[in-house]
C-alpha positions as CSV (number, residue, x, y, z in Angstrom):
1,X,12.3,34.8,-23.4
2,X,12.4,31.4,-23.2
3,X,11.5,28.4,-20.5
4,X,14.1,26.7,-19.0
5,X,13.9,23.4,-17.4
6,X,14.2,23.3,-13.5
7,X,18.2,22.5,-13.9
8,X,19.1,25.5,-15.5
9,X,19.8,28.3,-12.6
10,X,18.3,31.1,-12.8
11,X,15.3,30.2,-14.4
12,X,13.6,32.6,-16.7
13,X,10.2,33.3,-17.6
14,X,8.8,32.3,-20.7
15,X,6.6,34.3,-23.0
16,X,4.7,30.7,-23.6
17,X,1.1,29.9,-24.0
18,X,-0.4,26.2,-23.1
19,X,-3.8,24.8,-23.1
20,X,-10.6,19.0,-22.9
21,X,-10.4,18.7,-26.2
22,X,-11.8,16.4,-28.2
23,X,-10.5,14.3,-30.8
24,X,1.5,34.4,-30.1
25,X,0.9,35.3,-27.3
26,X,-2.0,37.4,-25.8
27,X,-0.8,40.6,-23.9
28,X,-3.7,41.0,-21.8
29,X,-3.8,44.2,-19.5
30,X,-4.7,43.4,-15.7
31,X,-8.4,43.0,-15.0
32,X,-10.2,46.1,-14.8
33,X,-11.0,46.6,-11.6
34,X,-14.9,47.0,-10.3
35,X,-16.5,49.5,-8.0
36,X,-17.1,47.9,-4.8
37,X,-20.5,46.9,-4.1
38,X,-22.6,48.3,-1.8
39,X,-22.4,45.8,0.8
40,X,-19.2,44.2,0.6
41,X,-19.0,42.7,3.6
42,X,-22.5,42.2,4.1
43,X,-24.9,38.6,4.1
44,X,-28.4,37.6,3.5
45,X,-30.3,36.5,6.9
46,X,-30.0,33.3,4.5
47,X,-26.2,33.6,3.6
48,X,-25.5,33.6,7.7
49,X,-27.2,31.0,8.2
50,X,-25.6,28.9,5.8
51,X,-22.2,30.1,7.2
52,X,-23.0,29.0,10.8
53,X,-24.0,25.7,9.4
54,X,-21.0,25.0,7.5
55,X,-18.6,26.5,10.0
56,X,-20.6,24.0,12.9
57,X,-19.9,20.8,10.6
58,X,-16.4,22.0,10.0
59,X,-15.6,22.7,13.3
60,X,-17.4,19.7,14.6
61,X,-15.8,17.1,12.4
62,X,-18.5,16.1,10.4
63,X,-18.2,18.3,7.4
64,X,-14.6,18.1,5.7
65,X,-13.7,21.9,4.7
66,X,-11.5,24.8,5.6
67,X,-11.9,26.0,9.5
68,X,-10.1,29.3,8.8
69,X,-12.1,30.2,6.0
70,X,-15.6,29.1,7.0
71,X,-15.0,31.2,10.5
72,X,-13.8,33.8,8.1
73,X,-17.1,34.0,6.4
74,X,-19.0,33.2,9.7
75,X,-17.3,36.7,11.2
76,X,-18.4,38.7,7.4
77,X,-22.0,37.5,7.7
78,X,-22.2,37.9,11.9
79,X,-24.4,40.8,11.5
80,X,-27.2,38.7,9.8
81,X,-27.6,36.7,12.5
82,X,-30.0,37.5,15.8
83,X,-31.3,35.5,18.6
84,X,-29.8,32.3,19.1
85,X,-28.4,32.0,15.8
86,X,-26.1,35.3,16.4
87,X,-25.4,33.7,20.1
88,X,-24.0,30.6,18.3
89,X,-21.9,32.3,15.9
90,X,-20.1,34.1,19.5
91,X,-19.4,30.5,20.8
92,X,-17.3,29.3,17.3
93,X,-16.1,32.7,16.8
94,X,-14.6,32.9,20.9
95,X,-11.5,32.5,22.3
96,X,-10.6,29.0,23.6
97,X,-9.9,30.5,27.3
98,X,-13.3,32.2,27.0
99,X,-15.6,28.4,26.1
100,X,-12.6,26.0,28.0
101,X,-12.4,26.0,31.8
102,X,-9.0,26.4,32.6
103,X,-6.7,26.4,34.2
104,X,-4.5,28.6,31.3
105,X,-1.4,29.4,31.5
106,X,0.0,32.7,29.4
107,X,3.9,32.8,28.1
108,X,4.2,36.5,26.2
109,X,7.2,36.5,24.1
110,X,8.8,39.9,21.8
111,X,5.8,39.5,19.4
112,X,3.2,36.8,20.3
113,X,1.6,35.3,23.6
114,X,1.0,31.6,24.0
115,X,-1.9,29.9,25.9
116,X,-2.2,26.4,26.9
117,X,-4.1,24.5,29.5
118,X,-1.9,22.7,32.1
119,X,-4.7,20.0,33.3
120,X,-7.2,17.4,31.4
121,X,-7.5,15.7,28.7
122,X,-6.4,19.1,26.2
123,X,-3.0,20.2,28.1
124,X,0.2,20.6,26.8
125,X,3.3,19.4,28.1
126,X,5.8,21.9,28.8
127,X,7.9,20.1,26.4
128,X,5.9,20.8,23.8
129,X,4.8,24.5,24.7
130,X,8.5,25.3,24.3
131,X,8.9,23.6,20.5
132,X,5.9,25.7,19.6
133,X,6.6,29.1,20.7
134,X,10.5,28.5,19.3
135,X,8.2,27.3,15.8
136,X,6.0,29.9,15.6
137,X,8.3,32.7,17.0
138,X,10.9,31.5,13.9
139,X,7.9,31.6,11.6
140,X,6.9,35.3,12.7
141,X,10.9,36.0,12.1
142,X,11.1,34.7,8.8
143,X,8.4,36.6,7.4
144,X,8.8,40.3,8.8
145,X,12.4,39.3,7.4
146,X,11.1,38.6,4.3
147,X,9.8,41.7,4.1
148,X,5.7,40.8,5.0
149,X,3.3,43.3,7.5
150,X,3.3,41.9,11.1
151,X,-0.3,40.5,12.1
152,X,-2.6,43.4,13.4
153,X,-2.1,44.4,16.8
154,X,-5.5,43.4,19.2
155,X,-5.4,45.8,21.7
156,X,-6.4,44.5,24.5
157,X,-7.9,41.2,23.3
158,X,-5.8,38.1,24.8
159,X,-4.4,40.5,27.4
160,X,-1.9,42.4,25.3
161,X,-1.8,43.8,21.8
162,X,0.7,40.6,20.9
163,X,-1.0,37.9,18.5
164,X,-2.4,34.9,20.7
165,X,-1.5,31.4,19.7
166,X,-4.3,29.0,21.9
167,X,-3.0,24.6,22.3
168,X,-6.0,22.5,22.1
169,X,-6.8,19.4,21.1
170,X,-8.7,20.0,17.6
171,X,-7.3,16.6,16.2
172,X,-10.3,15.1,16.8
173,X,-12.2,17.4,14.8
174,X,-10.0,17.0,12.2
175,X,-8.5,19.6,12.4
176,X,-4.9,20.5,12.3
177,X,-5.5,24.5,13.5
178,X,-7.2,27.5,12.6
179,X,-7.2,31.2,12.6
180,X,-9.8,33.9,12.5
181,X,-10.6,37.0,14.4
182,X,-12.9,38.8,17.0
183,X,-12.6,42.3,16.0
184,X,-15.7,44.2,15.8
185,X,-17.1,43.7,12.0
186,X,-15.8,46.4,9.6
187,X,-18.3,49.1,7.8
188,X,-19.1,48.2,4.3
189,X,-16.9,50.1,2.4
190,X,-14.2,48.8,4.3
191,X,-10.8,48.9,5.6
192,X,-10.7,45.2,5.7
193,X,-7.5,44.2,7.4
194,X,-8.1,42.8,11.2
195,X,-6.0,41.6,13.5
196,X,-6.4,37.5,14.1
197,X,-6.0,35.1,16.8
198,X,-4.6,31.5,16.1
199,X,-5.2,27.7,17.2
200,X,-2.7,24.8,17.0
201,X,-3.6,21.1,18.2
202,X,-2.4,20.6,21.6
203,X,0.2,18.0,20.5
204,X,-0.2,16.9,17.1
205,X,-0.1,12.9,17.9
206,X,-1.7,10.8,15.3
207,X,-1.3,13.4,12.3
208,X,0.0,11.5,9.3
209,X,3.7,13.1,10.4
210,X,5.6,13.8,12.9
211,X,4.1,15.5,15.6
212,X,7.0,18.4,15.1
213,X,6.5,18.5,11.1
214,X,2.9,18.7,11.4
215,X,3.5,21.3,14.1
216,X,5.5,23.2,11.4
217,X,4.0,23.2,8.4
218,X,0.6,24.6,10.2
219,X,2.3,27.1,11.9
220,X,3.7,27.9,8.7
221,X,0.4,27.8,6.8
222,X,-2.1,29.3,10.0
223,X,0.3,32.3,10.9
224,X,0.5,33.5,7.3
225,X,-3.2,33.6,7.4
226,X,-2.6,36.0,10.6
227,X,-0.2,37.9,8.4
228,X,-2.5,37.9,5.0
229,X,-6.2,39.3,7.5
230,X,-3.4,42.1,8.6
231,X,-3.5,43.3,4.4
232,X,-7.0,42.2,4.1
233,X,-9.8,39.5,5.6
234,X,-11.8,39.5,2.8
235,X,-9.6,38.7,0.1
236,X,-10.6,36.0,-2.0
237,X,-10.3,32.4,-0.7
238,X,-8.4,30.7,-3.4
239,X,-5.6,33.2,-2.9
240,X,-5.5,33.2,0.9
241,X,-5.4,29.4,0.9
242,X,-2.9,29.0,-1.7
243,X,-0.3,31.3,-0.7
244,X,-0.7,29.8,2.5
245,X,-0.2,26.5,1.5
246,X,3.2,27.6,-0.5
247,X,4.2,29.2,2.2
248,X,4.7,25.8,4.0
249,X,7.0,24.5,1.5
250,X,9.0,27.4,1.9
251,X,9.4,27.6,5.6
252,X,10.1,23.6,5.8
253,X,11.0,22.4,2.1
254,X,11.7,19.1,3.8
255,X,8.3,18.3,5.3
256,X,6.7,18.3,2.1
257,X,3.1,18.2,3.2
258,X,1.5,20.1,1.0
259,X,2.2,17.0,-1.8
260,X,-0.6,15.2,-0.8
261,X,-2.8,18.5,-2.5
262,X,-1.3,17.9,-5.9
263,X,-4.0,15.6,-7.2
264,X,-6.3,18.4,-7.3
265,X,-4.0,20.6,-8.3
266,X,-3.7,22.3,-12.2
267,X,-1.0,19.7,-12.8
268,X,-3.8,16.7,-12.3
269,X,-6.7,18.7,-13.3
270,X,-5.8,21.0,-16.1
271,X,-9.3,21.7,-17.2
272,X,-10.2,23.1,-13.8
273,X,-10.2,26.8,-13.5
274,X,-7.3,28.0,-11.4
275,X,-9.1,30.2,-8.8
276,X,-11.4,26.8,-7.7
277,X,-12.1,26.8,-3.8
278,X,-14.0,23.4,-3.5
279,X,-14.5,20.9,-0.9
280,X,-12.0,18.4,-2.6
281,X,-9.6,20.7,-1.9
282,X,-8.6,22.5,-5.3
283,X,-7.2,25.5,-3.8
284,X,-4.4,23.9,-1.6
285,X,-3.2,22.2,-5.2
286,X,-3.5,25.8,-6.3
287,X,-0.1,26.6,-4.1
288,X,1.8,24.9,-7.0
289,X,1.7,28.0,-9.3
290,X,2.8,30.4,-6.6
291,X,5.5,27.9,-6.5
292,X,6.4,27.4,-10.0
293,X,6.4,31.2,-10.6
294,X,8.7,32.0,-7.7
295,X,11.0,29.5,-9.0
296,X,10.9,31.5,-12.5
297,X,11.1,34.7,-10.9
298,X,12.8,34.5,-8.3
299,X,13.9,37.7,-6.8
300,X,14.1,37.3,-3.2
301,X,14.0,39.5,0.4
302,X,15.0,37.8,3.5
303,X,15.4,34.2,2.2
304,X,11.5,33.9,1.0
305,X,10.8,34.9,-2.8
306,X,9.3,38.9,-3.3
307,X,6.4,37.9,-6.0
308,X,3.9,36.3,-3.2
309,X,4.8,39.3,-1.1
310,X,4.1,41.6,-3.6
311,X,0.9,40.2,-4.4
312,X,-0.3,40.5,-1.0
313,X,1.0,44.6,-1.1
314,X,-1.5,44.8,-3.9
315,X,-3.9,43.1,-1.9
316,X,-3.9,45.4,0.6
317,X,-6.8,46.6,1.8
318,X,-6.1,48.7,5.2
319,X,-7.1,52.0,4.5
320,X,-3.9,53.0,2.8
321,X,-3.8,49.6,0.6
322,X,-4.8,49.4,-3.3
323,X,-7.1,46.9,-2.3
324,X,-6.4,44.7,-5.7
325,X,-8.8,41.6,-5.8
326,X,-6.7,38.0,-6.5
327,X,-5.8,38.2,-9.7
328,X,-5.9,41.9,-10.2
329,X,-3.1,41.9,-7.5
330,X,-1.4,38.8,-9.5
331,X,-1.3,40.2,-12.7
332,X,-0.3,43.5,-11.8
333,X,3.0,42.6,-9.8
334,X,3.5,40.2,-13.1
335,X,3.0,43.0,-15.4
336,X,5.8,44.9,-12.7
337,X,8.2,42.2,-13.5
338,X,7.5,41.9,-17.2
339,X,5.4,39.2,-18.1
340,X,1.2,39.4,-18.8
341,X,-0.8,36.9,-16.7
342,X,-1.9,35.1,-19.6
343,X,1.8,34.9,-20.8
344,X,2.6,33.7,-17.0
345,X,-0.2,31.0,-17.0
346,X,0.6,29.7,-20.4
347,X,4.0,29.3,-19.3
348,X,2.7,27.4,-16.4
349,X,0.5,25.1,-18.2
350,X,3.0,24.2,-20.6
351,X,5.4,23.5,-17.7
352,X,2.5,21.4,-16.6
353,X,2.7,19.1,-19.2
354,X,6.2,17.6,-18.3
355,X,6.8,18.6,-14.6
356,X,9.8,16.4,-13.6
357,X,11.9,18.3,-16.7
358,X,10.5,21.9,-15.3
359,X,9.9,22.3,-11.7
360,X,12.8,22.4,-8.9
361,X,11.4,19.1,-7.0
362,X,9.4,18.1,-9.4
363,X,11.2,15.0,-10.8
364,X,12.1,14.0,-6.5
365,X,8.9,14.4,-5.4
366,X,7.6,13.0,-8.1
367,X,4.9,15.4,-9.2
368,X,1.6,14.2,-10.7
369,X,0.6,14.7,-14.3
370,X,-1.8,13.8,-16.9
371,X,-1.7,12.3,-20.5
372,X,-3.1,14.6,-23.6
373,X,-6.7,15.5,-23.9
374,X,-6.6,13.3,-27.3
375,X,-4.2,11.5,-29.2
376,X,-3.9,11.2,-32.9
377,X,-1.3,9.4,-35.2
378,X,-0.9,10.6,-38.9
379,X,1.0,8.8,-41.9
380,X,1.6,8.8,-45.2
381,X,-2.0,7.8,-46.0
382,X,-3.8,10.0,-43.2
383,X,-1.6,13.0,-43.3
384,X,-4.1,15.5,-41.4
385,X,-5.7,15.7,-38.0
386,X,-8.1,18.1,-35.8
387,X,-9.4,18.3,-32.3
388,X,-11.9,21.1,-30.6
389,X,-13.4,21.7,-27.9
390,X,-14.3,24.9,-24.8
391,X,-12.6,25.5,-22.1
392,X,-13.5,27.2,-18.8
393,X,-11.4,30.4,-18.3
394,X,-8.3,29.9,-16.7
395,X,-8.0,25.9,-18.1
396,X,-5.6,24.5,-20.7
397,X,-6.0,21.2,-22.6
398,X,-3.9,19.6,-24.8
399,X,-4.0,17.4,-28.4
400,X,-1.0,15.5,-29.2
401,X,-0.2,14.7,-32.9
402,X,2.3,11.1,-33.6
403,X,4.5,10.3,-36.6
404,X,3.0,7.1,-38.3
405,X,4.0,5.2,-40.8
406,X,5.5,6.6,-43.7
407,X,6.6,9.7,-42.1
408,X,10.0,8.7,-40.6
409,X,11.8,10.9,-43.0
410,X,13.6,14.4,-41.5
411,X,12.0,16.2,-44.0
412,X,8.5,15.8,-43.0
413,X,6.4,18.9,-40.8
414,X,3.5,19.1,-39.4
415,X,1.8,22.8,-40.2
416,X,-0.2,24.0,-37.3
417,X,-3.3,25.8,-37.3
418,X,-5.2,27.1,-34.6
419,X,-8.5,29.0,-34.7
420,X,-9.4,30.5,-30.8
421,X,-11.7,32.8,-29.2
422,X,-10.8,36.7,-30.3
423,X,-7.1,37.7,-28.5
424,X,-9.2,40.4,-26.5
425,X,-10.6,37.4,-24.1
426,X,-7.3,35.7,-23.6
427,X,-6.8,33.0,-25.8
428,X,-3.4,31.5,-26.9
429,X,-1.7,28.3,-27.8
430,X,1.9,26.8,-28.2
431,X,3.3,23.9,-30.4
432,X,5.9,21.9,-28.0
433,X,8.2,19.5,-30.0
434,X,9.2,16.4,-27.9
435,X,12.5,15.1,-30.0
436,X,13.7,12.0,-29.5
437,X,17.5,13.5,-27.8
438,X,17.3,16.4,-26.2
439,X,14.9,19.1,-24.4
440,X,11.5,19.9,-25.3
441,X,11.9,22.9,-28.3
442,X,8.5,25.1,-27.0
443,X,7.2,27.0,-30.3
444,X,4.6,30.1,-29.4
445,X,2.2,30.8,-32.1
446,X,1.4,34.3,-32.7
447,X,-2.5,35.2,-32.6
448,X,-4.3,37.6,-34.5
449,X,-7.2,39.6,-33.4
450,X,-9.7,36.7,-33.8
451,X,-7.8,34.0,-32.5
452,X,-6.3,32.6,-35.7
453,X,-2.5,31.3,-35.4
454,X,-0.1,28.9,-37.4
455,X,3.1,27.4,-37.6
456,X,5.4,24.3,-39.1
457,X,7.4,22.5,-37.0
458,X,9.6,19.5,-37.2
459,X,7.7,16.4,-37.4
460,X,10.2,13.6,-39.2
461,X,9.8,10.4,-36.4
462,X,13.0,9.6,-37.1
463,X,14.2,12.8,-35.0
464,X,10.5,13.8,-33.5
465,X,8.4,11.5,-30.6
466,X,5.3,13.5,-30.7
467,X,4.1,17.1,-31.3
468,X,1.7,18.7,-28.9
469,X,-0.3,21.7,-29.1
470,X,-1.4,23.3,-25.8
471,X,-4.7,25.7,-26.0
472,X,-5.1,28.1,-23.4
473,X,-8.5,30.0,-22.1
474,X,-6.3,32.5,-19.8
475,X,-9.7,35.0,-19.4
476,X,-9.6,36.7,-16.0
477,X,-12.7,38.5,-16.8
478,X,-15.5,38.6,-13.9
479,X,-18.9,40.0,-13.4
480,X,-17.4,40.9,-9.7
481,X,-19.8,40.6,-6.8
482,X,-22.8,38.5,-8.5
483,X,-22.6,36.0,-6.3
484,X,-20.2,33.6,-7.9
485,X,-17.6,31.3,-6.7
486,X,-14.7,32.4,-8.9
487,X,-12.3,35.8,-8.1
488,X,-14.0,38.9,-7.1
489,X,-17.0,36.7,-5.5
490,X,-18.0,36.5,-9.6
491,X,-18.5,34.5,-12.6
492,X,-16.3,34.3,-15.5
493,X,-17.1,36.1,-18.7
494,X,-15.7,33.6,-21.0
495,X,-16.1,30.1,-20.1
496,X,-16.5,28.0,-22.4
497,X,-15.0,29.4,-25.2
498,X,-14.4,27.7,-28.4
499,X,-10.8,26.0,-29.4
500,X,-9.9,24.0,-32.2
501,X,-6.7,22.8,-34.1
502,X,-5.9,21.6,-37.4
503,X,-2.6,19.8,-38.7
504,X,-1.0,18.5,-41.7
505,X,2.5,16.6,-42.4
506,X,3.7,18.2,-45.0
507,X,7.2,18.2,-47.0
């Protein structure tokens, strides 16, 4: 198998490994999954509190942060709270109609019902009402096309069992909409999926876009949320918010909002681990591999690609669902199609490293990346180089090796050696040869048990620019439920693991 750049249609996935630094494959099986704890669902009197506080600031403007997911985690941790403190969890967690004086007016369509107020300084014009139930109606359309579960009925909640999509003026929050839920709070042991209501700013004036494309792209982005609580509302947050950020870009390619999450994305920040949720914003950037692996496998249902889809199937955690965590769900609808998740993250970062020649839009939208971890230049008289390092799990970094003087002939290699963690934690590497005409020619090396790898590649400058080698930590080992802010609410089991590389032109 072999990566193709972005022109090349289809696309096909790459058995490729990529990886700071300073100065083959692994066929890892899917993370084992753990027992579930005790108390899943359940929060220190401590924990509460620190959830109502974060989801006040959010919801008040004064904290940036995610609205969706810090009502998400207010709702887990409700139970913690008494007195007051429970009382003001209710008033974040209500409805709009039930904390807004009206009046509210109600339009029910085939699947969803749409509030807005019709007076003061938060009604909608009708205008506008119209554009957002034809937006969010398409939205709810493309995705039971596409082959997703419908958002969980509410019984009664709202009025009707439809989904109920509130207009209010949350701009000034900063805010561009939310959703969460009011279901009653689900035993420990689960199921998890609830049923969700949704908010959308009342007009959408004064967003950075149009008021219609901001309109669209959180519709997009809010309603999948509805759709992901219906498989399961505690999934992990990374996922949620990266799917749901992807899933903007494939509703309304055009809008292109989710750019501006890029520089925190793996393409900027390579040595940040891939399931970050942060207040900069890391797991927005995060929508980019969803988007670079649909583009690679890109079987698709209803106009959408299957693989995010499929994830969320595994994710599933109604009471007939799997109830996969992230990136046990990932790796398992990877390992359906073929391809290990640390073969599908090398292939990634080594896309990473170039992303104009391997993504769809990357060369249009002009997609961010980042120079080598370290740079060294050989010749005649300094014919051998090293760099090392660790790397948190889920990273990649990258040492880049230049033909000097002396070594312009054809004839010259550079010999490759790399000495990792052992293969059981994940570890890999590829040599990528950047010619001078041509594509990239992307050289695996082949690990043994302990990490140890080598090859020769071309390295004459008269034919060769550079040589990089890309080292990969792709562990998705967790101590699940510890407390952590990685996958599985854990910590990793093999950050900071050692890398290193060794070259030498050679004839």
């Amino acid at each position: 198998m072999h990566l193709r750049p972005a022109l090349a249609v289809p696309a096909v996935l790459a058995v490729l490994i990529t990886g700071g630094l300073s100065g083959g494959v692994t066929a890892a099986s899917a993370p084992a999954r753990p027992s579930d704890p005790p108390a899943k669902v359940s929060s220190s009197t401590a924990q509460a509190r620190a959830a109502l506080a974060e989801a006040r600031a959010v919801l008040s403007g004064r904290q940036r942060g995610d609205a969706t997911m810090a009502l998400r985690d207010l709702w887990l941790s409700r139970p913690a709270l008494t007195g007051a403190d429970r009382a003001a969890a209710d008033r974040l967690l209500a409805r709009p109609d039930d904390e807004t004086p009206g009046p509210w007016q109600t339009q029910c369509t085939a699947d969803n019902c749409y509030h807005w107020l019709t007076s003061g300084p938060d009604a909608a014009t009708p205008d506008y009402v119209a554009q957002v139930i034809a937006t969010v109606d398409g939205v709810h359309d493309t995705y039971v096309a596409a082959g997703y579960r419908a958002p969980k009925a509410d019984g009664t909640a709202g009025g009707n069992a439809k989904t109920d999509i509130y207009l209010e003026d949350v701009h000034d929050d900063g805010l561009y909409g939310y959703c969460t839920s009011d279901a009653p709070n689900p035993p420990a042991s689960g199921p998890y999926d609830q049923w969700a209501y949704c908010v959308l700013d009342n007009d959408f004036v004064g967003f950075p876009r149009s008021p219609l494309e901001s309109l669209q792209v959180t519709a997009a982005h809010e309603y999948f949320h509805a759709v992901q609580f219906a498989y399961d509302f505690f999934e992990d947050r990374w996922l949620m918010e990266a799917t749901a950020t992807w899933a903007e870009d494939e509703l309304f390619p055009d809008v292109n909002d989710n750019l501006q999450y890029l520089p925190e994305s793996p393409l900027a920040k390579p040595g940040q681990p891939l399931d970050t949720f942060n207040d900069a914003g890391a797991q927005y950037g995060t929508w980019i591999f969803f988007r670079f692996l649909t583009e690679q496998l890109d079987a698709a249902e209803g106009g959408m690609p299957t693989l995010v889809r499929d994830i969320w199937r595994r994710a599933d955690g109604s009471a007939a669902g799997p109830d996969d965590y992230s990136l046990q769900a990932v790796s398992r609808v990877l390992s359906q199609a073929g391809v290990s998740l640390p073969e599908a993250f090398s292939m990634f970062s080594t896309a990473n490293r170039a992303p104009a020649l391997w993504y769809q839009e990357g060369a249009a939208n002009k997609y961010p990346s980042v120079g080598p971890a370290t740079t060294v230049r050989l010749s005649n008289a300094k014919r051998s180089g090293a760099a090392s390092g660790r790397l948190p799990h889920l990273t990649s970094a990258t040492a880049r090796f230049m033909p000097g003087s002396g070594l312009s002939a054809k004839s010259w290699k550079l010999k490759v050696s790399v000495d990792l963690a052992d293969k059981a934690t994940g570890p890999a590497a590829v040599v990528t040869v950047y010619r001078k005409t041509g594509l990239p020619q992307v050289l695996p090396l082949t690990l043994s048990s302990s990490g140890a790898g080598a090859r020769t590649v071309p390295f004459g400058s008269s034919a060769v620019k550079y040589v990089e080698v890309t080292l990969v930590n792709a562990s998705a080992r967790y101590k699940c439920w510890s407390g952590g802010d990685f996958t599985c609410q854990g910590s990793s089991l093999d950050d900071g693991r050692p890398v290193a590389v060794r070259v030498k032109a050679v004839r």
